[in-house]
C-alpha positions as CSV (number, residue, x, y, z in Angstrom):
1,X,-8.3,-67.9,142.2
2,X,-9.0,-71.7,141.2
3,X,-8.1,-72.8,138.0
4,X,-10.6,-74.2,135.7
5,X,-11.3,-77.9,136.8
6,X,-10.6,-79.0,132.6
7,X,-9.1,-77.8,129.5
8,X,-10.8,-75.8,127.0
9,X,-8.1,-77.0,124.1
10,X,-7.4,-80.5,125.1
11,X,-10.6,-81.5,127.1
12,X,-13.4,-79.6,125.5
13,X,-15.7,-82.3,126.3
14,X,-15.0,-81.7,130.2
15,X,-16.4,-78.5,129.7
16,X,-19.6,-79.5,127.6
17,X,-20.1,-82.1,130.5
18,X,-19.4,-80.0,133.6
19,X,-21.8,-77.0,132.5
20,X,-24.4,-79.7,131.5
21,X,-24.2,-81.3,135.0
22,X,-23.9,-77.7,136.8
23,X,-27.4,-76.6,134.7
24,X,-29.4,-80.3,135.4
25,X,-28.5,-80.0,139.1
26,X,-29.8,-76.4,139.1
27,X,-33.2,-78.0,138.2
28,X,-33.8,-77.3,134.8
29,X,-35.2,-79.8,132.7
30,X,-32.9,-81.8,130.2
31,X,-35.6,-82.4,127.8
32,X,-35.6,-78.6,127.1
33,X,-31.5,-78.4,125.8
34,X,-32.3,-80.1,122.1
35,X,-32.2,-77.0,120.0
36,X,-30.6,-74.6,122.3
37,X,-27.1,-73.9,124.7
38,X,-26.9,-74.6,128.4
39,X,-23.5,-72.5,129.0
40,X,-21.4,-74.5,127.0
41,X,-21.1,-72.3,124.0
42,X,-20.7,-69.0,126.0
43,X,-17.6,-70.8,127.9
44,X,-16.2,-71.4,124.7
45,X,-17.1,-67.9,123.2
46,X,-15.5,-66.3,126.3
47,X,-12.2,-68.6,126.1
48,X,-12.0,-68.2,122.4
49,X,-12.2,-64.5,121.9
50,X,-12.5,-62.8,125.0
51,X,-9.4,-64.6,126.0
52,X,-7.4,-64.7,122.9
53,X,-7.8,-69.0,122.9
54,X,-8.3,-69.0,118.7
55,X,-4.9,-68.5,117.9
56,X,-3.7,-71.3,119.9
57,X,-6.3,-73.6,118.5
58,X,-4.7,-75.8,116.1
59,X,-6.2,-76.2,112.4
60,X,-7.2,-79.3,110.9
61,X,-5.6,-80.0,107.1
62,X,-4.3,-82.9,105.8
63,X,-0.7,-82.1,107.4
64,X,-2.1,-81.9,110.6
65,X,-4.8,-84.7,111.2
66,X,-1.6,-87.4,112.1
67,X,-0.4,-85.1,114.6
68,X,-3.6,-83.9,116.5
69,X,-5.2,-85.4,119.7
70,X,-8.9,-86.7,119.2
71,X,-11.3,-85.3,121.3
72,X,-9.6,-82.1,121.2
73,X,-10.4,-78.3,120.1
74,X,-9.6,-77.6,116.4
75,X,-10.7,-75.3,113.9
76,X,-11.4,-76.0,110.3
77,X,-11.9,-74.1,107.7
78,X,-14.1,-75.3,104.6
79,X,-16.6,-74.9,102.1
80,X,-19.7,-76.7,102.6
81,X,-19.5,-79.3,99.4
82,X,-23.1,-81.4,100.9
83,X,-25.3,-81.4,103.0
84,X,-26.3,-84.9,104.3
85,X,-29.6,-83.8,106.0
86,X,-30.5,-84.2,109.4
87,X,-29.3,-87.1,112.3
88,X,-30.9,-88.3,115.4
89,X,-29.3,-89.5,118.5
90,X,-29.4,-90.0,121.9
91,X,-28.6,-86.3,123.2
92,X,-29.2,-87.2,127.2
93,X,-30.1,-90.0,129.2
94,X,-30.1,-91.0,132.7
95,X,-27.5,-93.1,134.5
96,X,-29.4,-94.3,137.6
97,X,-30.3,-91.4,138.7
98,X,-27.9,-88.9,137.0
99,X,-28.5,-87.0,134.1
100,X,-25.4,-87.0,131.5
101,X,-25.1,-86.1,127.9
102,X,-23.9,-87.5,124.8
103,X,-24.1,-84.2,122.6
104,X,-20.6,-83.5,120.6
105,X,-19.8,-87.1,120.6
106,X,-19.9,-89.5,118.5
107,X,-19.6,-92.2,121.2
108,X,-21.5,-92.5,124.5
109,X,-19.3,-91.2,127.3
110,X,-20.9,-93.7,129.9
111,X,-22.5,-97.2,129.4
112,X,-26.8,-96.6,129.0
113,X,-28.6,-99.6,129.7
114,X,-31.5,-100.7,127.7
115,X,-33.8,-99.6,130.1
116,X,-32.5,-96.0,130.4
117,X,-34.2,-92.9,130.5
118,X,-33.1,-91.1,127.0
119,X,-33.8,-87.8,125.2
120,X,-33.8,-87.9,121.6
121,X,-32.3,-85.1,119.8
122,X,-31.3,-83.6,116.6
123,X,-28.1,-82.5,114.3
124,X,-27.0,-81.3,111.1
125,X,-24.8,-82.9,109.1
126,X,-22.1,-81.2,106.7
127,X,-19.7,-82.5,104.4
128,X,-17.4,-80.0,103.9
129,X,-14.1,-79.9,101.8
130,X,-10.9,-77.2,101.6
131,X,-11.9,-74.2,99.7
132,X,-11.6,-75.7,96.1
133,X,-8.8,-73.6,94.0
134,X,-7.5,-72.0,97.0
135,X,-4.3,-70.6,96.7
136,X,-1.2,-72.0,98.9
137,X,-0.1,-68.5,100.1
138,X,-3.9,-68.5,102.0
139,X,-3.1,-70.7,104.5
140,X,-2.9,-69.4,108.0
141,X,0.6,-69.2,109.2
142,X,-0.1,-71.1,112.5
143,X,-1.3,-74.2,110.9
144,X,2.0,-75.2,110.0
145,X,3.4,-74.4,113.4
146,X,1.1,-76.8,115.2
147,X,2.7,-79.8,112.9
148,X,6.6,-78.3,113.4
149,X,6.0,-77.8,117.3
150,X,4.7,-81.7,117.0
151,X,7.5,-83.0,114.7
152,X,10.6,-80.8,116.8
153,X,9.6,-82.4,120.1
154,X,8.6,-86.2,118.7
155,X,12.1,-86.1,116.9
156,X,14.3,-84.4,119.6
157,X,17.9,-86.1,120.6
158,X,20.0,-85.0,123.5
159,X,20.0,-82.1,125.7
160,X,21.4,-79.5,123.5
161,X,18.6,-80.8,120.8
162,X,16.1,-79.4,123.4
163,X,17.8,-76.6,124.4
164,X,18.2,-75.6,120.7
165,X,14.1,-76.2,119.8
166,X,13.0,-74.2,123.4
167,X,15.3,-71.3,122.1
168,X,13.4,-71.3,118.7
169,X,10.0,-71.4,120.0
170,X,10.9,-68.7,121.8
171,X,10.8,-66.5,118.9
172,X,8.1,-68.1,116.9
173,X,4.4,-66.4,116.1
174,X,2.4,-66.2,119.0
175,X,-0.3,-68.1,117.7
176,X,2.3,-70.7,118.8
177,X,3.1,-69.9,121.8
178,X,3.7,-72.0,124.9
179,X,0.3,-71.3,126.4
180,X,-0.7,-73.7,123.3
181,X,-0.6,-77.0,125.2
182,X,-0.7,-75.8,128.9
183,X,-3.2,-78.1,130.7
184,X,-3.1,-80.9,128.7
185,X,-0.9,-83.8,130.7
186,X,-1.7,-86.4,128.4
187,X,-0.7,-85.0,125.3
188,X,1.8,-83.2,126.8
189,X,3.9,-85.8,128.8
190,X,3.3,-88.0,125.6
191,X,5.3,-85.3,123.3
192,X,7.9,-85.1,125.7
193,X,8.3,-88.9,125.9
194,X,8.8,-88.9,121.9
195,X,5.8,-90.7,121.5
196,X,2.5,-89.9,119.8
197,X,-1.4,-91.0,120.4
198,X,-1.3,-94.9,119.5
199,X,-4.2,-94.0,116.6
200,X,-1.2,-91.7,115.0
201,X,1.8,-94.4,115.1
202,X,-0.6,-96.3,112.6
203,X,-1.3,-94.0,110.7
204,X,2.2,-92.6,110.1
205,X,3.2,-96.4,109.4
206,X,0.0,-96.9,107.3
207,X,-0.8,-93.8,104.7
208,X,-4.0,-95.8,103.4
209,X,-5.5,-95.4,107.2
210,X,-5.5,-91.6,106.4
211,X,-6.7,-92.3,102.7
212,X,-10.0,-90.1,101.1
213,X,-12.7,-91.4,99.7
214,X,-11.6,-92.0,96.1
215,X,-12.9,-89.2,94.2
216,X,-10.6,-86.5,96.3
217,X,-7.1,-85.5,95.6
218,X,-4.8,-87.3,98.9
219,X,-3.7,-83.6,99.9
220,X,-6.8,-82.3,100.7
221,X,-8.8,-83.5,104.1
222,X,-12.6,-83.6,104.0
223,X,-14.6,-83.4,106.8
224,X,-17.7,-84.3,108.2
225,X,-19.1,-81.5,110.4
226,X,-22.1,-82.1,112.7
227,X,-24.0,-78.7,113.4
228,X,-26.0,-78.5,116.9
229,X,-28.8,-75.6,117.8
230,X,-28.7,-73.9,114.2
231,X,-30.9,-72.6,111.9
232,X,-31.4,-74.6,108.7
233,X,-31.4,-71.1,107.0
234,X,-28.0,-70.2,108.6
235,X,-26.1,-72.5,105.8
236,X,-25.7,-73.0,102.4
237,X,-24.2,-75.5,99.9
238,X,-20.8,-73.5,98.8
239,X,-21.1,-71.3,101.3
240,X,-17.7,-70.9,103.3
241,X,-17.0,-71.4,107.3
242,X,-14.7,-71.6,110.0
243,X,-15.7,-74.3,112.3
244,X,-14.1,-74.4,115.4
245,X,-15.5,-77.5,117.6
246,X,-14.3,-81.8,118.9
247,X,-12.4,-83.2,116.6
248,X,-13.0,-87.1,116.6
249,X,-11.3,-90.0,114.0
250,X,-11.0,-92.9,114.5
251,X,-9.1,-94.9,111.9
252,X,-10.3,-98.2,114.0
253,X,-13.8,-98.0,114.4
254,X,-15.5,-100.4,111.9
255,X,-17.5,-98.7,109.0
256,X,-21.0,-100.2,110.1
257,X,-22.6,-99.5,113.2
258,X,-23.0,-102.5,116.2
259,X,-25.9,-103.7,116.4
260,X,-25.9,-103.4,120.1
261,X,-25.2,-99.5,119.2
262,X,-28.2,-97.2,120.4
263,X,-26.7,-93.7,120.3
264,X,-27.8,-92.9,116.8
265,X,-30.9,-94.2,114.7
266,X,-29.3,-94.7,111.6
267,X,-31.4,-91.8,109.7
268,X,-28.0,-91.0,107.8
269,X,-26.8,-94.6,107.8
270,X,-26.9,-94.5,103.9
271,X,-25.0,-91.6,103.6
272,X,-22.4,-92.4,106.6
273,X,-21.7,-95.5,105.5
274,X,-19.5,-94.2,102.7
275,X,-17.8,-91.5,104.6
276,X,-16.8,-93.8,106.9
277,X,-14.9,-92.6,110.7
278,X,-11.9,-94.2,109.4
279,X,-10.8,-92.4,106.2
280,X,-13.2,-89.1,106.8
281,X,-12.8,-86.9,110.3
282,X,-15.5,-85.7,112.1
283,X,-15.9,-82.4,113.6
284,X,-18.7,-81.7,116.5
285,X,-19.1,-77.6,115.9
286,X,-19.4,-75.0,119.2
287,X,-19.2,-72.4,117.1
288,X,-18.9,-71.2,113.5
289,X,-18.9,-68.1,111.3
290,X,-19.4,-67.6,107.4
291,X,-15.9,-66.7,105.7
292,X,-15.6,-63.9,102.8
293,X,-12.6,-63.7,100.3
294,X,-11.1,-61.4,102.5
295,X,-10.6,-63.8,105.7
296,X,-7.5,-65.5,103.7
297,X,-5.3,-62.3,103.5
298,X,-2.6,-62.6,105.7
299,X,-2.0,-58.9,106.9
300,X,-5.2,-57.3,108.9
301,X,-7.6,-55.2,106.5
302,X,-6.5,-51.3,106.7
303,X,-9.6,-50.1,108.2
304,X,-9.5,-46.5,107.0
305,X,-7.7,-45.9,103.5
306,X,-7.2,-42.6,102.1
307,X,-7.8,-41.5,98.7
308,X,-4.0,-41.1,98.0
309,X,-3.1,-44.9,99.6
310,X,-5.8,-46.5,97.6
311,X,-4.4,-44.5,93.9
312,X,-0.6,-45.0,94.8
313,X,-2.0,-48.9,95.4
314,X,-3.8,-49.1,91.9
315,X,-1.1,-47.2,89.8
316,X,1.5,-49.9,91.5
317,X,-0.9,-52.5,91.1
318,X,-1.3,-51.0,87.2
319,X,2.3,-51.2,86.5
320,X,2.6,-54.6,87.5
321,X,-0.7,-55.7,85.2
322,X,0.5,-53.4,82.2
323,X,4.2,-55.1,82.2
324,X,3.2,-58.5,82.5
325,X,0.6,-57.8,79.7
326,X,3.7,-56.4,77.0
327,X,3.0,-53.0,77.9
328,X,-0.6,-52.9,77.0
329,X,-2.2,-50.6,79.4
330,X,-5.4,-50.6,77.4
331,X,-5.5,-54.7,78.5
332,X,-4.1,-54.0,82.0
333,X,-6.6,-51.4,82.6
334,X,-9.5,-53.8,82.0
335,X,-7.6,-56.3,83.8
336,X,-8.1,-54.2,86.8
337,X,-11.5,-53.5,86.3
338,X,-12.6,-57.3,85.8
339,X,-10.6,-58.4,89.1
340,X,-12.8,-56.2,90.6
341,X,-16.5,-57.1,89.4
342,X,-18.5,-58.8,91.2
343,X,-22.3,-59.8,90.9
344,X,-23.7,-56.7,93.3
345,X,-27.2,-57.4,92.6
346,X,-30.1,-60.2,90.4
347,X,-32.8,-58.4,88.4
348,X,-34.8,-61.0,87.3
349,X,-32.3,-63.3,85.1
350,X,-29.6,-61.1,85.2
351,X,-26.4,-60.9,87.0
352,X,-25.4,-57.1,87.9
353,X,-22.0,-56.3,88.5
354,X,-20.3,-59.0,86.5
355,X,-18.0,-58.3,83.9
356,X,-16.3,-61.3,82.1
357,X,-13.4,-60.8,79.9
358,X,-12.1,-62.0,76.7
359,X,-8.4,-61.6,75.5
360,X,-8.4,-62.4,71.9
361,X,-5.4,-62.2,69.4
362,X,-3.5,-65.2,71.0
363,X,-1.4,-68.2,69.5
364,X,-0.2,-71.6,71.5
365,X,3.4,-69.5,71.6
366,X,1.7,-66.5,73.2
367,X,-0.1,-67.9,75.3
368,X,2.2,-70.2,77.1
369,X,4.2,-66.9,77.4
370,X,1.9,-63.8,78.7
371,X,-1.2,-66.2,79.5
372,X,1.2,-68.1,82.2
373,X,2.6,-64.7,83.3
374,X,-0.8,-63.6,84.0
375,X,-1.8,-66.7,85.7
376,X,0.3,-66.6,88.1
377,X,0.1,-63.2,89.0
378,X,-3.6,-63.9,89.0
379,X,-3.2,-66.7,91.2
380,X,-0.5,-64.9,93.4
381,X,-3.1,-61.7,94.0
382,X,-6.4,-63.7,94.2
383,X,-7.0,-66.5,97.1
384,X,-9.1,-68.6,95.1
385,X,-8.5,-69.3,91.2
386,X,-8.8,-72.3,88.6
387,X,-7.6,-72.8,85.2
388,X,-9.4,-74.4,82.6
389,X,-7.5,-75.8,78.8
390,X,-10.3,-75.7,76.8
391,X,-10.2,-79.0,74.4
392,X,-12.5,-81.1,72.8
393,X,-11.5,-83.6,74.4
394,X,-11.9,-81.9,77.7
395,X,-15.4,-81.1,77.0
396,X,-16.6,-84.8,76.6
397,X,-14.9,-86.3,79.4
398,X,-14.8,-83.5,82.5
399,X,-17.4,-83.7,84.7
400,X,-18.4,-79.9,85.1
401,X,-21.6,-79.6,87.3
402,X,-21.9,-81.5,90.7
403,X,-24.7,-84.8,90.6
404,X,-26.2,-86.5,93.4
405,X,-25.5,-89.8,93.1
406,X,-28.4,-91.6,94.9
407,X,-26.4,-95.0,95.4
408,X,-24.1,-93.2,98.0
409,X,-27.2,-90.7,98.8
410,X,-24.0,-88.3,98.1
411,X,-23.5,-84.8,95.7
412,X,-20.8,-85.8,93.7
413,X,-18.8,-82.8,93.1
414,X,-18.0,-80.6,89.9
415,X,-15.5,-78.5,88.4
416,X,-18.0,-75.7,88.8
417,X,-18.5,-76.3,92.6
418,X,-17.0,-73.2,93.6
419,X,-16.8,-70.8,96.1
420,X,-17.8,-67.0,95.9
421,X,-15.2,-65.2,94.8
422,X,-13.8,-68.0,92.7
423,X,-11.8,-66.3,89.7
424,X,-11.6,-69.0,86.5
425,X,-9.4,-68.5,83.4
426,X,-10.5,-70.8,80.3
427,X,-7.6,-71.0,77.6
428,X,-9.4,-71.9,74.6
429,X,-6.3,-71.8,72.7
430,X,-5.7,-75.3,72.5
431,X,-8.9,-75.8,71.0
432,X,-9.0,-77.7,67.9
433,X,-12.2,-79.0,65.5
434,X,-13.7,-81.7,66.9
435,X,-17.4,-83.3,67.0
436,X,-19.0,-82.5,70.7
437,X,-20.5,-85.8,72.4
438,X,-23.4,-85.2,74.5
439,X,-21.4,-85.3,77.6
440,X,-19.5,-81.9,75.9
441,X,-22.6,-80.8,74.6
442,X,-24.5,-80.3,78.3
443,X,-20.6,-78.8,79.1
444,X,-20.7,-76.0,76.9
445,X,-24.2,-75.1,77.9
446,X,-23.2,-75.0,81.5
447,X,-20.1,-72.5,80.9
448,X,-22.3,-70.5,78.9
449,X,-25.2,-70.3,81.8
450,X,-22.2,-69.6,84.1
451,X,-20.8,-66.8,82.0
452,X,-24.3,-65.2,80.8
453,X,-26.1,-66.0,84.0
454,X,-23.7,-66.7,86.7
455,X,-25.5,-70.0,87.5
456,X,-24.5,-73.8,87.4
457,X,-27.6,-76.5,87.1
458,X,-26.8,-79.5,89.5
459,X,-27.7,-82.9,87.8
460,X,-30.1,-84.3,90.6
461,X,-30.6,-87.2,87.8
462,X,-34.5,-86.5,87.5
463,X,-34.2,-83.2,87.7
464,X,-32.0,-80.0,87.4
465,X,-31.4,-77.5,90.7
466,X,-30.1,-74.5,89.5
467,X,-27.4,-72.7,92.1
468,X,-26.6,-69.1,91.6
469,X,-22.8,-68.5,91.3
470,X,-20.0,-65.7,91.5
471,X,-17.3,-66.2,89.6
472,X,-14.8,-64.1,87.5
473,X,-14.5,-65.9,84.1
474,X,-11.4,-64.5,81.9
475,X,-10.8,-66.4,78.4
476,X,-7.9,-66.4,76.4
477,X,-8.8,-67.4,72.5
478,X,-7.1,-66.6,69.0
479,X,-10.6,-64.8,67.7
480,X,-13.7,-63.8,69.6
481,X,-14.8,-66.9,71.8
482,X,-17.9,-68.4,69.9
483,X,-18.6,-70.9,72.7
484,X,-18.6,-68.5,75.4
485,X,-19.6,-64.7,74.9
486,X,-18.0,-62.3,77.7
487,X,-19.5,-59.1,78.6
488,X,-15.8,-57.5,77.3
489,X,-13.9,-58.8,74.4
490,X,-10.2,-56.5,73.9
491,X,-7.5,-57.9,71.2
492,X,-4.8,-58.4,72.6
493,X,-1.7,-56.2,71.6
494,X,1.6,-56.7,73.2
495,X,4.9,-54.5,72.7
496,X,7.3,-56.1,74.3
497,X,8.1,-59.1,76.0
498,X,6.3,-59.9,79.4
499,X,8.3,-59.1,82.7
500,X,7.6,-60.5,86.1
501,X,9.5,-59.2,88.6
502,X,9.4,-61.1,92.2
503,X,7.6,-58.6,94.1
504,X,8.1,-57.8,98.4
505,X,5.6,-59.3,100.7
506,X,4.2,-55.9,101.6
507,X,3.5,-54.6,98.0
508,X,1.6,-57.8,97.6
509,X,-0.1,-57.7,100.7
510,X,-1.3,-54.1,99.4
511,X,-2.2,-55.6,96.3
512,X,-4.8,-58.2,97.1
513,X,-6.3,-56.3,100.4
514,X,-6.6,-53.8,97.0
515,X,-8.6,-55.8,95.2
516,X,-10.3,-57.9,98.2
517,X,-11.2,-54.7,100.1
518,X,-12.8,-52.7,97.0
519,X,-14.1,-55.5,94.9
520,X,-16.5,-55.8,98.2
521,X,-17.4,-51.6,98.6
522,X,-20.6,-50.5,98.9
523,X,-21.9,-48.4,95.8
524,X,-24.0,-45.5,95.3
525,X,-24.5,-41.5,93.7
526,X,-24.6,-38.8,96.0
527,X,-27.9,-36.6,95.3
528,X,-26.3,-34.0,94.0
529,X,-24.2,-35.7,91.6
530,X,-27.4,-38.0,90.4
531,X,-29.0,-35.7,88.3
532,X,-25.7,-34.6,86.7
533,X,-24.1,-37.8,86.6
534,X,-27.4,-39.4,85.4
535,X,-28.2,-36.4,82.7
536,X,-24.5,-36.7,81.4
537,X,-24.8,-40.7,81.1
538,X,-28.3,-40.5,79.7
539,X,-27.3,-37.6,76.8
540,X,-24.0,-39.6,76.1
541,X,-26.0,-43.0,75.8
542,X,-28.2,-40.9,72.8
543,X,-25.4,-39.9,71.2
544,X,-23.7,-42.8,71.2
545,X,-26.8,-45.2,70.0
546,X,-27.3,-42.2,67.4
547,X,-23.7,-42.4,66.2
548,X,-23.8,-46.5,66.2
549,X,-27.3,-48.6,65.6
550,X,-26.1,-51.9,67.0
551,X,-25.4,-50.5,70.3
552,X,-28.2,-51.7,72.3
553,X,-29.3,-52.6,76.3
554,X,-26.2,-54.7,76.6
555,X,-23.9,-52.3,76.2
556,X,-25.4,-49.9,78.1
557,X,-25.7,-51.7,81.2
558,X,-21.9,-52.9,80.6
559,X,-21.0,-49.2,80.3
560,X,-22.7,-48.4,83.7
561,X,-21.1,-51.7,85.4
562,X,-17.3,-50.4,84.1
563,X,-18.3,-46.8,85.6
564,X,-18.6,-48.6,88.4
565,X,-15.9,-50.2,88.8
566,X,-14.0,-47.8,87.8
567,X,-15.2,-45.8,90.9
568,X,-14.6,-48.8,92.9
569,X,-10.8,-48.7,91.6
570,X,-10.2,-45.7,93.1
571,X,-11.8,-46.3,96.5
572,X,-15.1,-44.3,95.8
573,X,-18.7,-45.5,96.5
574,X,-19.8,-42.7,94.1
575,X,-19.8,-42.6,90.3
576,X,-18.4,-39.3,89.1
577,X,-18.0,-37.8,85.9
578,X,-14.5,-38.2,85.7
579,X,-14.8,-41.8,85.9
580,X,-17.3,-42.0,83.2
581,X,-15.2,-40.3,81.2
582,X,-12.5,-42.9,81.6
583,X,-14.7,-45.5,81.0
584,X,-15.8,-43.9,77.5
585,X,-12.3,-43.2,76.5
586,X,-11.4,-46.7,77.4
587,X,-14.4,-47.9,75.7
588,X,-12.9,-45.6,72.4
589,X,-10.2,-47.5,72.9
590,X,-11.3,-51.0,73.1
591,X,-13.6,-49.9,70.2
592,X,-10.7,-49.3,67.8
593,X,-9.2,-52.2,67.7
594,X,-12.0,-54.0,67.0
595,X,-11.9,-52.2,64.3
């Protein structure tokens, strides 16, 4: 059988031109492509998961962009931070009498003349950033061994040296296998010559050539995706993706466009011009797909758990909580039930299925002591999680919600541009008396919305855009947070001294495919359990609003959101009366020491 006449990893554009060329010379017309695939995309589709090609595609990160090839196949993974509207360029023309194509370029692949026969078409552009607050243990093990296979074989002296790196990759992950860079001469001979492509000498040499714009941290990587053939409805600002497409930067190219340049109209020239080729990469997409929380666990998701996996998980997981907490199980057992809540559901204004919790009863001492503890194993079960120190001084200087900035015609991002999922702790233990400018003013107003509402208004300078949200919010404060009310407030009442023992791989594997996999479950009553489960509910919701005056629609609702979650802890879609009891006796619980 004859091979493939290009390279799917490091000639992706051979591809995109050969199935264009096959498809013209078949007669159809190339007017009719803008908007929709000629056999490109299903090529890559077929090479990509039919044929087990995504694991060998390398990922783009800030480790990475040195060492990869441009105009190859990478994948990056991002959340969409803007979107910088819609571009125009010259998608076909005609070179005497051929037809070629200029579409996932950012350069023209063959000289067009002035007088040339064109076809203008249309992209999406997306500047999209690492998931902000994501964890280090998220990344995907392969993305470090595209930079190690690059580094071993660029640094390698002598014979045995080789022999010694072949015998190691060998026995590394198959996602780095030696089918990785099969096909690719170029890149290939130049790795085994020691040498790298000349754009990636400089910029080893020269770390301001691989620079961000200034408002992003160094070790993070923006990108600037171009989206072909896709419904505007299809994407969303915060949303999450995996792109997987050409990767083009060039750290050489000037920042303004010739004037003798004709492959783009400049629609976006405001917006391009500060996110320049050379310090921002650009990424032409074949194909994407939207990313939940539970895409960044390592281990596969265990398709069918049983009832006695999932409680063996939660009473481990319980432990753990209950013994970094001082043996409070009363605090551990709401711990579990916030890591689990999610917003399900939007009646009207409110949020269903969120359930933000407050720890009061802590000091600076205690704080730095079981509040770290239970960072940490926050940040060490969750892939996406930010701390906040609450100070006054904090609240008139941060910039919390994104802005557009209409100078760079660019959103200028927040602390509360965050994914879905997103779990925030807010340590207001630090927080002294202090007069609120009106910078910290608008701040406490927009963690408030974000706790109560679950939404975060962008500053669009004449007006605000309000942008639902999902974020866990957990607050640690001496006395019942005034600035921010959460749905649960539980003093805090340690017995001993907080323990955090290093846990195995697997048991935290378990752990966070726990609370990934259940957080997301469906929910519902069988039935036959509604009108007992409901009648039960309904009779104890009397009594109890009998017993106690102030109870009113609040509570209620928060009741009904712990019973299920408390469901959800134990794998079950269906409320039950046994979890509603454990829900009130918690409840009596909580209830006490609030004395």
């Amino acid at each position: 059988m004859v091979g493939l006449p290009f390279d799917c990893l490091a000639n992706p554009l051979g591809a995109v031109r050969l199935t264009f060329e096959k498809a013209v010379t078949s007669g159809t017309d190339p007017a009719t492509f803008d908007g929709r695939d000629w056999g490109a995309i299903d090529l890559f589709r077929e090479f990509l998961f039919d044929k087990g090609g995504l694991s060998k595609v390398p990922i783009l990160d800030h480790e990475n962009v040195r060492w990869i090839e441009p105009n190859s196949l990478v994948r990056f993974r991002g959340m969409v931070q803007d979107m910088l509207g819609n571009e125009f360029y010259v998608g076909a023309f005609k070179d005497g009498s051929t037809w070629r194509t200029n579409k996932f370029t950012d350069v023209a692949s063959f000289p067009m003349g002035s007088s040339s026969e064109v076809k203008v078409w249309e992209r999406r552009l997306l500047y999209c950033i690492p998931v902000p607050a994501q964890n280090s243990w998220t990344q995907a093990i392969h993305s470090e061994t595209v930079v190690n296979r690059y580094k071993n074989q660029t640094s390698q002296h002598g014979e045995k040296r080789h022999r010694e790196d072949d015998a190691a990759v060998d026995h590394m992950d198959s996602t780095a296998s030696e089918h990785e860079f099969q096909g690719s001469p170029p890149l290939s001979k130049k790795m085994c010559e020691g040498t790298l492509p000349s754009w990636t000498q400089e910029s080893a040499s020269n770390s301001s050539k691989l620079s961000m714009i200034p408002d992003f941290d160094q070790s993070s990587l923006p990108c600037l995706v171009k989206i072909y053939d896709l419904l505007e409805s299809d994407l969303k600002l915060n949303d999450v993706f995996d792109f997987v497409g050409v990767f083009t930067f060039n750290p050489e190219l000037a920042v303004h466009m010739d004037e003798s340049d004709e492959f783009s109209n400049g629609v976006c020239e405001d917006a391009l011009v500060h996110l320049p080729p050379s310090k921002v990469p650009r990424l032409h997409c074949f194909i994407h797909r939207k990313l939940g929380v539970h895409d960044f666990l390592h281990s596969p998701p265990i398709t069918e758990p049983t009832p006695h996996l999932v409680r063996g998980i939660r009473e481990s997981l319980l432990g753990h909580l209950t013994a970094i907490l001082g043996n409070d199980g009363v605090a551990a057992h709401c711990m579990v039930l916030h890591l689990l809540s999610k917003v399900h559901a939007r009646v009207d204004t409110v949020a269903v299925g969120k359930l933000s919790l407050n720890l009061t009863g802590f000091t600076k001492e205690s704080a730095s002591i079981f509040g770290n503890q239970l960072n940490l194993a926050i940040q060490n079960l969750l892939p996406f999680t930010r701390s906040i120190p609450l100070t006054v001084e904090y609240l008139n200087s941060a910039s919390i919600a994104p802005r557009k900035d209409y100078q760079t015609d660019r959103l200028v991002t927040g602390v509360l541009q965050l994914a879905e999922g997103t779990h925030l702790t807010i340590d207001e233990t630090q927080l002294k008396a202090g007069t609120l400018n009106s910078i910290g003013v608008e701040n406490v107003r927009l963690l408030k919305n974000l706790m109560e509402w679950q939404k975060v208004d962008y500053d669009f300078e004449y007006y605000k855009m309000e942008m639902t949200s999902d974020v866990q919010i957990l607050i640690f404060s001496e006395g019942k947070s005034n600035i921010l009310p959460a749905d649960l407030v539980l003093p805090f009442r340690p017995s001993a001294m907080s323990s955090c023992e290093n846990k195995g791989t697997e048991v935290l594997q378990a752990w966070r495919w726990y609370l990934t996999t259940l957080r997301s479950m469906p929910h519902s009553i069988e039935p036959e359990m509604q009108k007992i489960c409901l009648q039960a509910i309904e009779d104890d919701l009397v009594a109890a609003r009998q017993a106690n005056r102030s109870l009113g629609s609040q509570d209620f609702s928060r009741w009904l959101a712990m019973a299920r979650l408390m469901s959800a802890s134990f794998g079950e879609s269906c409320l039950s009366l046994e979890h509603w009891q454990m829900v009130k006796e918690l409840e009596r619980q909580r209830r006490e020491r609030l004395g």
